[in-house]
ROVO-184814 format. One line per 10 residues: number of its first residue (from 1); their letters; for each residue y, z, x of N, C-alpha, C. Coordinates in steps of 0.02 Angstrom, whole numbers. Layout:
NUM) A) Y Z X Y Z X Y Z X | ...
END
This chain:
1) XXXXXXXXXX) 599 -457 503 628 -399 470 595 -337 496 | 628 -291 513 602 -225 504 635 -165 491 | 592 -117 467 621 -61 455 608 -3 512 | 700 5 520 756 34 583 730 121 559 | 671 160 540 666 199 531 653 251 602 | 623 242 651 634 284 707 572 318 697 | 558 377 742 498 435 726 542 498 678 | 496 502 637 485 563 597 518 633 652 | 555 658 609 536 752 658 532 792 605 | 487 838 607 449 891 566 448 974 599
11) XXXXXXXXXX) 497 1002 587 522 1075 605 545 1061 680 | 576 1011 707 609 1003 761 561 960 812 | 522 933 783 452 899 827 451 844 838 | 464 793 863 446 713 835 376 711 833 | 367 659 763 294 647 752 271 564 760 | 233 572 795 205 477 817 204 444 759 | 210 378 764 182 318 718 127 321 735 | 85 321 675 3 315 704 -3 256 664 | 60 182 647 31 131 626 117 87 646 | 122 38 673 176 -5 679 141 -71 668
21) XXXXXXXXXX) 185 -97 609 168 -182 598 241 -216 600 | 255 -260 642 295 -292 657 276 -369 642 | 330 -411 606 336 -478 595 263 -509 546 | 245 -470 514 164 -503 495 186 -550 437 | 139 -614 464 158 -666 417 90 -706 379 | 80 -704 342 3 -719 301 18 -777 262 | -33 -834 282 -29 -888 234 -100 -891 206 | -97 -958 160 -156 -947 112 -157 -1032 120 | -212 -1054 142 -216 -1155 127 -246 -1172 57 | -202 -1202 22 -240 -1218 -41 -225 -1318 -41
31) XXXXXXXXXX) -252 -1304 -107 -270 -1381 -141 -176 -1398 -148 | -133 -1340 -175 -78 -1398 -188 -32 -1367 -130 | -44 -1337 -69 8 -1326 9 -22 -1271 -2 | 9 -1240 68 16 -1176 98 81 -1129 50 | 29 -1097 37 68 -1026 5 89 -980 57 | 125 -949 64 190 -890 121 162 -838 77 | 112 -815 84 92 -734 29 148 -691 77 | 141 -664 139 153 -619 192 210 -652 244 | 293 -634 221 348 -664 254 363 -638 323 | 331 -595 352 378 -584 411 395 -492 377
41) XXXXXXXXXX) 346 -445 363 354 -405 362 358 -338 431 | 382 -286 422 377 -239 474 393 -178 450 | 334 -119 463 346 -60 446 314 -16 502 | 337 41 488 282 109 520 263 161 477 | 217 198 507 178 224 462 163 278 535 | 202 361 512 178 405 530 136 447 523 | 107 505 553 51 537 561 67 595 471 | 25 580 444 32 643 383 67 626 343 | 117 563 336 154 545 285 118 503 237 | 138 484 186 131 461 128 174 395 128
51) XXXXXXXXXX) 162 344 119 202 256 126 183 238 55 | 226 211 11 210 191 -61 235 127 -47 | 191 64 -75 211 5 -53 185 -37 -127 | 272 -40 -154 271 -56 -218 316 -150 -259 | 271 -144 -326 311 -224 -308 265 -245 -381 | 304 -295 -403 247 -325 -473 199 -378 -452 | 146 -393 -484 101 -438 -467 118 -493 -430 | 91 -529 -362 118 -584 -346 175 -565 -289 | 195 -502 -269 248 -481 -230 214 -493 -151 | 152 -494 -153 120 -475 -74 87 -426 -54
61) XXXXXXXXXX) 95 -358 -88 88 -297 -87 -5 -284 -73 | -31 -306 -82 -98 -321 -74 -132 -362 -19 | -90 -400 -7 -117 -457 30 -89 -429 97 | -50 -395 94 -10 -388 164 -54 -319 197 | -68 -271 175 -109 -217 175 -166 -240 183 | -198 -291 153 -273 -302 172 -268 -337 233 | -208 -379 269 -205 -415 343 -222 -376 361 | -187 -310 364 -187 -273 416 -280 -244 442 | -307 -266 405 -385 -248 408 -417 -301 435 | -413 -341 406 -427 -423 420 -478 -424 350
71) XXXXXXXXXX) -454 -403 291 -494 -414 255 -503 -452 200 | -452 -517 217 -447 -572 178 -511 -622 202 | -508 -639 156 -561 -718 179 -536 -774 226 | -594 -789 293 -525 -831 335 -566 -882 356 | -563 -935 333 -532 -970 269 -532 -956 207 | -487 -962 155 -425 -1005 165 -337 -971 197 | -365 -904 195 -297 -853 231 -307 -869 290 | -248 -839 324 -243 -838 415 -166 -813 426 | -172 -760 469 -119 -693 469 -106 -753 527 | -24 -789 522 30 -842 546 43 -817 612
81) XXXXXXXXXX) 70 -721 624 101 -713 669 122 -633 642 | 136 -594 688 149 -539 696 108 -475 728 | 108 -401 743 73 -373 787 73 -316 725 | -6 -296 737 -25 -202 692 -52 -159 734 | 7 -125 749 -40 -91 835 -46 -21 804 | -126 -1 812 -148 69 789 -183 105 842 | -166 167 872 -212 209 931 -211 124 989 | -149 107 992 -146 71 1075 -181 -2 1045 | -219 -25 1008 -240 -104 993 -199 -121 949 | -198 -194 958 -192 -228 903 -238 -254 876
91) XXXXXXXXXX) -221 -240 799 -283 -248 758 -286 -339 743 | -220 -378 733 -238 -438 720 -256 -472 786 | -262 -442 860 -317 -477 899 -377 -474 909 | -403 -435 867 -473 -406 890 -505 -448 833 | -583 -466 868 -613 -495 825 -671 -459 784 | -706 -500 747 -720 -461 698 -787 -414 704 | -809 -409 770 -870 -357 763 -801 -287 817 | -753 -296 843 -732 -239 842 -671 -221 782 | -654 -262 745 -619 -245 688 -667 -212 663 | -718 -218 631 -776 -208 604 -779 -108 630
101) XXXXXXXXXX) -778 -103 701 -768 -22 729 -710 22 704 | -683 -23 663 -605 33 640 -610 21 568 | -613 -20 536 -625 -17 467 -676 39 448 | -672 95 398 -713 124 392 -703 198 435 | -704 168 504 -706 252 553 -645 258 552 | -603 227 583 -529 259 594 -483 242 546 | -486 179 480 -454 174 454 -476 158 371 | -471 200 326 -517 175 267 -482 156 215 | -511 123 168 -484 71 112 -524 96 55 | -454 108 -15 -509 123 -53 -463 65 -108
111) XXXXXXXXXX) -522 16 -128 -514 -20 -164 -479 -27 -262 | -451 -66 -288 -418 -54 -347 -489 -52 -390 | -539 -68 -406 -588 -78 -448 -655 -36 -418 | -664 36 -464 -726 63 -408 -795 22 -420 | -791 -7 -488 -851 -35 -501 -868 -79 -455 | -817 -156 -461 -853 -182 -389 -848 -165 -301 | -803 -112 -306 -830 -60 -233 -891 -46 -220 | -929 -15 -285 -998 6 -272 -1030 -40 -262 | -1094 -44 -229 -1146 -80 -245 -1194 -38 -278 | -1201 -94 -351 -1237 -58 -413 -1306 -48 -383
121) XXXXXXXXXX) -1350 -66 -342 -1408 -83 -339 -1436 -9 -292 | -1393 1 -270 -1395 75 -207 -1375 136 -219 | -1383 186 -222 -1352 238 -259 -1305 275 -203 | -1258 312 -234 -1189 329 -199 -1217 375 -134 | -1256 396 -136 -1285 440 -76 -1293 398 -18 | -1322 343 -39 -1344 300 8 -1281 262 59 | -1232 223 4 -1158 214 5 -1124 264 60 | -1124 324 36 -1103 359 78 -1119 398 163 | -1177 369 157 -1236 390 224 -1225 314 259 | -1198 265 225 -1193 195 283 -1146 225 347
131) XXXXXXXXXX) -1080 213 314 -1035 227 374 -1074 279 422 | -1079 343 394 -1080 399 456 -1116 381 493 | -1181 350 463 -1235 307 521 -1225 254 571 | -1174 237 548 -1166 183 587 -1084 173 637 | -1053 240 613 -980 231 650 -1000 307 692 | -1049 342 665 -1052 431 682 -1113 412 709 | -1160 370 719 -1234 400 734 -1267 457 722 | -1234 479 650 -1270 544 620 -1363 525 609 | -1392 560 615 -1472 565 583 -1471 557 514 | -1503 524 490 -1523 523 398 -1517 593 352
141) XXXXXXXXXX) -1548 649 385 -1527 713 366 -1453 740 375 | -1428 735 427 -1365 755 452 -1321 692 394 | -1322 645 395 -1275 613 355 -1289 625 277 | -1351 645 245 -1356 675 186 -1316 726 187 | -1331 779 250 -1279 823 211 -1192 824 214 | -1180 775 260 -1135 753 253 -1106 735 187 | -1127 688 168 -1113 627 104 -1123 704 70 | -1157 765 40 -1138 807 -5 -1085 839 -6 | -1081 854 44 -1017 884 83 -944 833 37 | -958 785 56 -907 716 52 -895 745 -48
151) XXXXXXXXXX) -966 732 -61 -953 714 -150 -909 798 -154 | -932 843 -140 -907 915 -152 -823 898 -145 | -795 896 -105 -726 871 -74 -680 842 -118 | -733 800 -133 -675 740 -202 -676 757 -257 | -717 819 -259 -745 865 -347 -783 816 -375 | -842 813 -355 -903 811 -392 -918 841 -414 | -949 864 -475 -987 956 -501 -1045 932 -455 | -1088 965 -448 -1162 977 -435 -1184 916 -376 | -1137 913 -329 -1123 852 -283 -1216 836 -253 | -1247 897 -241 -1323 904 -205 -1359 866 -260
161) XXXXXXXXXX) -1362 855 -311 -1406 834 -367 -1374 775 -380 | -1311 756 -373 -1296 689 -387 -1293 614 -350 | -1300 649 -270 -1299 612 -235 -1344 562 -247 | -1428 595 -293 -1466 499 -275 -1443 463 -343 | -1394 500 -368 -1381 440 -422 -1346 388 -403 | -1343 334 -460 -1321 250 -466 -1240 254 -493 | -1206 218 -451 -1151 195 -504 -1156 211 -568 | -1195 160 -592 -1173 161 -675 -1186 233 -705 | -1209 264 -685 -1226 331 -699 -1165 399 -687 | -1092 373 -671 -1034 393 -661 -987 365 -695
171) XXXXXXXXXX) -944 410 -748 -891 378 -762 -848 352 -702 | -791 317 -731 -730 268 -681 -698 311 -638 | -678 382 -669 -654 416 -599 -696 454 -585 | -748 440 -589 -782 495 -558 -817 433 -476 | -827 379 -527 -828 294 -466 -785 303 -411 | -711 326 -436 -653 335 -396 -671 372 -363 | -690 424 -337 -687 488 -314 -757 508 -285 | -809 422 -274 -861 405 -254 -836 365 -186 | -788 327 -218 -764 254 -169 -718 314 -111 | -672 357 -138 -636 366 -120 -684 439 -49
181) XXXXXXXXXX) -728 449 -66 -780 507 -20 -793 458 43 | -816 378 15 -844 337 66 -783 320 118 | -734 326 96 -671 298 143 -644 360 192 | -663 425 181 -668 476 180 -707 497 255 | -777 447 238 -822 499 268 -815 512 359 | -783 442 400 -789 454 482 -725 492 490 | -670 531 419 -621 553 455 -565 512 478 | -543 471 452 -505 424 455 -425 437 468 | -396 401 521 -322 428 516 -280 418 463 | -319 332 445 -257 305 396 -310 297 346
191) XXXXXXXXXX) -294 311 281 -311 298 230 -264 234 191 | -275 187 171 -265 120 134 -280 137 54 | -265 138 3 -277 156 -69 -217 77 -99 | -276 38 -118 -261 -23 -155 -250 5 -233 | -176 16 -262 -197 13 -359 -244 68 -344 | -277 117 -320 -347 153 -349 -357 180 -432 | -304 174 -441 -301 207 -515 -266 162 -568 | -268 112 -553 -255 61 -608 -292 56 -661 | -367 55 -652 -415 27 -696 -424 86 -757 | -407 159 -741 -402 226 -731 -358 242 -802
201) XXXXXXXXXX) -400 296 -849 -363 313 -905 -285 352 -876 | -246 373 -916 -179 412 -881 -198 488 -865 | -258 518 -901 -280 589 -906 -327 575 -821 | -384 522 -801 -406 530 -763 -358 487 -695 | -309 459 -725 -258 443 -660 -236 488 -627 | -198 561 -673 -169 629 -643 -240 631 -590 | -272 659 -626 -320 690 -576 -350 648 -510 | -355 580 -508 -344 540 -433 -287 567 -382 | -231 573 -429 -171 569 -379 -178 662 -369 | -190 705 -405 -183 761 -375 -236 767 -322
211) XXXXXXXXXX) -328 751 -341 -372 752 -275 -333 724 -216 | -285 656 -201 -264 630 -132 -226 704 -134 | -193 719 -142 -113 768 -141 -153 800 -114 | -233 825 -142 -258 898 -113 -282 871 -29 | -310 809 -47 -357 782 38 -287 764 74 | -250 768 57 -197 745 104 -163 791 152 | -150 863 98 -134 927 115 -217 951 175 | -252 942 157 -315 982 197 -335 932 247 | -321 864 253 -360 841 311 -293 802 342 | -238 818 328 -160 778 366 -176 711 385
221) XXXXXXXXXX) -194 671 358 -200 596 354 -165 550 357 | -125 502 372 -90 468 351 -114 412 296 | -54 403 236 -106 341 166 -62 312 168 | -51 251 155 -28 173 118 -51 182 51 | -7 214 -11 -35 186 -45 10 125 -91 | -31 75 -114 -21 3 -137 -3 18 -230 | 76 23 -253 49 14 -319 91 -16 -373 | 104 -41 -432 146 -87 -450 193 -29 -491 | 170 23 -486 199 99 -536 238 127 -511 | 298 137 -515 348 166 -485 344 260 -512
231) XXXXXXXXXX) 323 256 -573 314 330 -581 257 347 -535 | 205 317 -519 151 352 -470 203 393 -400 | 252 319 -388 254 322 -296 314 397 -315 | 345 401 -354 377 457 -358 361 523 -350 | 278 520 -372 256 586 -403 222 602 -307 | 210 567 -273 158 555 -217 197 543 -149 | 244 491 -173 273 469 -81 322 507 -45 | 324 498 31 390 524 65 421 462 53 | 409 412 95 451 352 105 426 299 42 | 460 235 25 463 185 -15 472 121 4
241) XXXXXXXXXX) 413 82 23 434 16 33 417 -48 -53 | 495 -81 -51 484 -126 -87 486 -199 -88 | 433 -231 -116 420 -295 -85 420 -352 -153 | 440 -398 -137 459 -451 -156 452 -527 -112 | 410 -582 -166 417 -641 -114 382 -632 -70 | 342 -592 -43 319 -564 23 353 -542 84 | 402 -533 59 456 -487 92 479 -422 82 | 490 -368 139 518 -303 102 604 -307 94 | 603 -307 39 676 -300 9 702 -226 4 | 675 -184 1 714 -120 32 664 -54 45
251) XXXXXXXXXX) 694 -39 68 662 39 115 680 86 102 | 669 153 96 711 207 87 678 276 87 | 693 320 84 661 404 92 637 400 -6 | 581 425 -34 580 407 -105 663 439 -161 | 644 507 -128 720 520 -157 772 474 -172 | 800 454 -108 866 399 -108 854 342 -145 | 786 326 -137 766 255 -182 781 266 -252 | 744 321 -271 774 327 -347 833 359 -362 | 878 389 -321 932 417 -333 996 350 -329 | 1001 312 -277 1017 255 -281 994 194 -235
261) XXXXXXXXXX) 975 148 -278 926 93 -268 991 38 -258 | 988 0 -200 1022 -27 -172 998 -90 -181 | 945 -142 -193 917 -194 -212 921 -199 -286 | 950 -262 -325 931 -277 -377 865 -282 -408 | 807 -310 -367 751 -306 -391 724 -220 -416 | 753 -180 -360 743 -113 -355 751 -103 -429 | 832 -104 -423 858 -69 -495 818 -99 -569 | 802 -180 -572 764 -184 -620 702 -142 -640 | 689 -140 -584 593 -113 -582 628 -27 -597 | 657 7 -596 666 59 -622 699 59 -681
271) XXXXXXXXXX) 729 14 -705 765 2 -763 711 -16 -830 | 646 -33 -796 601 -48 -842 557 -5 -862 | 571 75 -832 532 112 -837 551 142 -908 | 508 189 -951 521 212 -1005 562 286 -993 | 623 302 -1037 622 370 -1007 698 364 -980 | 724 291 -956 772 284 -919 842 270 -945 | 815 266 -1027 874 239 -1048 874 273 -1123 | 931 259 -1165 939 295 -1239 853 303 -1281 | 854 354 -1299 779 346 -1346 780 296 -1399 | 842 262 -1405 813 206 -1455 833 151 -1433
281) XXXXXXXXXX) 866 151 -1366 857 99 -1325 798 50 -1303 | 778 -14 -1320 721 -67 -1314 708 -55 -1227 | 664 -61 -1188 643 -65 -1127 655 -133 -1092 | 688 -132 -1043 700 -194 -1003 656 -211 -986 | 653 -287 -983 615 -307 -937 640 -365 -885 | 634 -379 -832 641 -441 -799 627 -516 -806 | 675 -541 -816 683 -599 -861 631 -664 -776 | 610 -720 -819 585 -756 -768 536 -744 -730 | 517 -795 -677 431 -785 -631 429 -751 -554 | 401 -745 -514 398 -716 -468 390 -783 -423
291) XXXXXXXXXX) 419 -817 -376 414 -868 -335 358 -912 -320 | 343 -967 -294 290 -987 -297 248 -1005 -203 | 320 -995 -182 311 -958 -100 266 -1026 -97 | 257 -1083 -98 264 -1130 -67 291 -1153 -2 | 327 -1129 9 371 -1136 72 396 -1069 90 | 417 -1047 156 451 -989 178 509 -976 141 | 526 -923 102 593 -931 99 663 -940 125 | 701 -982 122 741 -991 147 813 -968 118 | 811 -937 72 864 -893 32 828 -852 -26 | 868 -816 -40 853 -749 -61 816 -750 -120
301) XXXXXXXXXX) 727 -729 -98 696 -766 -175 687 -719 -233 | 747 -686 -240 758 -667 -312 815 -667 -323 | 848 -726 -293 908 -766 -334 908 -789 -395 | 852 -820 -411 837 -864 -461 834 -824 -536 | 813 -731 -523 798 -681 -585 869 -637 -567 | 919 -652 -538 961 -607 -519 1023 -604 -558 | 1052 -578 -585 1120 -548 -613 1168 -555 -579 | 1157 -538 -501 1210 -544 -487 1217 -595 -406 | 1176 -619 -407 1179 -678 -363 1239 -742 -364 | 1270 -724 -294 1317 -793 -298 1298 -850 -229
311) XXXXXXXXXX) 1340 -860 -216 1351 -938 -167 1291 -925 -133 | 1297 -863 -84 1272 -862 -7 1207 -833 -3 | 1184 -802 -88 1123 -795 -113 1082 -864 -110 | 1102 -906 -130 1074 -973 -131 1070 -1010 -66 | 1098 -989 -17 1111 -1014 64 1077 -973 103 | 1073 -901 96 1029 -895 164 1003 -827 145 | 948 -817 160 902 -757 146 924 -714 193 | 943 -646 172 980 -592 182 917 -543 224 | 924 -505 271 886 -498 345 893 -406 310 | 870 -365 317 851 -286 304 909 -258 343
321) XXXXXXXXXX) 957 -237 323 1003 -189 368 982 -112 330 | 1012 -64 368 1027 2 368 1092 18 325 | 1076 56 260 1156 70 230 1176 121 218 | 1119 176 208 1121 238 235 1065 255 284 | 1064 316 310 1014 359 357 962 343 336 | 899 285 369 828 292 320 832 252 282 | 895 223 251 891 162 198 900 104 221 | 862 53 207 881 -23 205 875 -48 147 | 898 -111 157 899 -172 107 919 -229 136 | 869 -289 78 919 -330 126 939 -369 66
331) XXXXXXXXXX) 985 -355 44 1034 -393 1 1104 -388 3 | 1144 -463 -6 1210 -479 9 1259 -452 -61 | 1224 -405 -107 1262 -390 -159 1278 -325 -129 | 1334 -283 -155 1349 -210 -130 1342 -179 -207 | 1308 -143 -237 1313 -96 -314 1372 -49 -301 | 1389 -45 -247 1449 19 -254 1516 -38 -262 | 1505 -83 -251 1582 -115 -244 1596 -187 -308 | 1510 -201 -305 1513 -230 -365 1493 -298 -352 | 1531 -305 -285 1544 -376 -237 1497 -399 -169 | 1518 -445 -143 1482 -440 -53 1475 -381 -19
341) XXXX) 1430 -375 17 1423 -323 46 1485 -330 125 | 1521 -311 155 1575 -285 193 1513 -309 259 | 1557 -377 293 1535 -391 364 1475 -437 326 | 1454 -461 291 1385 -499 257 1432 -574 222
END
């Protein structure tokens, strides 16, 4: 599968992919088979844009984003097949003391949980003086003032005095906005943001998502960010990938996604939002489990929670087409017609 999106143009410019993943397929060996976490995905990811890569627990959405690092455990994972080519490499051939050179410098990850991000035992100054030392060959002084520099950036108050403090000595977003300085610090093209604000009250969630909005605007970055919240990716993304099964089931500019959502899974997951329907209307929810990806799918695996699934739903898993400019999907239902989709 992939998404037929092309390069970006920005005031008449084309702008590079500074990330193409084609065909990536992630399995997991366990005690009762091989789990299919990662089906055969494909995206890009341009210079300065924003990618929201959304989906309920169990969709892939995590697992597929951390391949791209190599930052699953291997064993019992092992990325099956496909290419993540960033600045000319591919990242799933390289092994792990030069993976090890891009994690961090050119590409940073900021984890869903800041607590176990940190290491409690080291204080955030320190945290933050690893990388530059070791991807920058900054001096111990030069990367102190760095790492202040860093805490100042993400709004620390009094960033010079806080640096030799400990984790526990920071509230959760303020953890956030510790983790998020370290991913920060070699200058990174792509920023990775797992959930960062899940764990995260809704008063200190705003303020996560406005600090990226601000580092995003001032250092033109490109982010992935990972999240199961459809009101986040609204408030934050250009583009919208949605995933299911470990598959992306549709694509789209964020606008069009929520203006009209062409995947049934889509339309549920917005249908469950609050806000969307009569004020004394009960909140939907999606009836049934999320697959058990045992096996590849071989037809469409949200047949089984689907409304409107017939014959050929159950026969053959439906491939990502183009249905408007920028939009895909890959489902054999049409919402405008009610019926099959025309030529499917």
């Amino acid at each position: 599968m992939r998404c037929n999106v092309g390069a970006a143009i920005w005031q008449g410019v084309p702008i590079a992919h500074v990330l193409e993943v084609s065909d990536l397929k992630t399995v997991f060996r366990t005690h009762d088979g091989v789990i299919h976490a990662v089906n055969g995905i494909s995206f890009t990811l341009d210079e300065g844009e924003l990618l929201a890569v959304v989906g309920e627990s169990g969709s892939g959405k995590s697992v597929a984003m951390m391949s791209l690092m190599q930052l699953l455990p291997m064993p019992p994972a092992r990325i099956a097949s496909g290419h993540v080519m960033f600045q000319d490499q591919d990242l799933v051939q390289l092994g792990a003391s030069e993976i090890r050179q891009v994690r961090g410098a050119r590409i940073g990850f900021v984890f869903q949980d800041p607590m176990t991000s940190l290491n409690p035992v080291f204080t955030v100054g320190y945290q933050i003086m690893e990388p530059l030392r070791e991807h920058m060959g900054l001096s111990k002084k030069q990367a102190r003032q760095r790492a202040i520099e860093l805490l100042d950036l993400v709004g620390i108050p009094a960033a010079a005095k806080r640096i030799d403090d400990y984790p526990h000595q920071f509230s959760g977003g303020m953890r956030q906005r510790v983790v998020i300085a370290i991913a920060l610090a070699c200058d990174p093209k792509v920023l990775i943001a797992d959930e960062p604000t899940t764990a995260l009250d809704v008063t200190v969630q705003a303020q996560i998502l406005e600090l990226v909005r601000d580092l995003r605007q001032k250092l033109g970055m490109a982010i992935i960010w990972i999240t199961h919240d459809l009101g986040v990716a609204a408030g934050i993304a250009d583009r919208v990938i949605v995933m299911y099964g470990g598959l992306v089931v549709e694509h789209a500019p964020v606008e069009d996604l929520f203006a009209a959502p062409q995947h049934p899974y889509t339309r549920a997951l917005l249908d469950s939002l609050p806000g969307r329907h009569e004020a004394d209307e009960r909140l939907r929810s999606i009836g049934g489990q999320p697959p058990l990806l045992l096996a590849e799918p071989a037809s469409c695996p949200f047949a089984p929670r689907c409304s409107h699934a017939f014959d050929r739903c159950w026969q053959e898993n439906p491939r990502l087409v183009e249905v408007t400019a920028g939009h895909d999907v890959a489902c054999w239902w049409n919402p405008a017609t009610g019926g099959p989709r025309d030529g499917r």
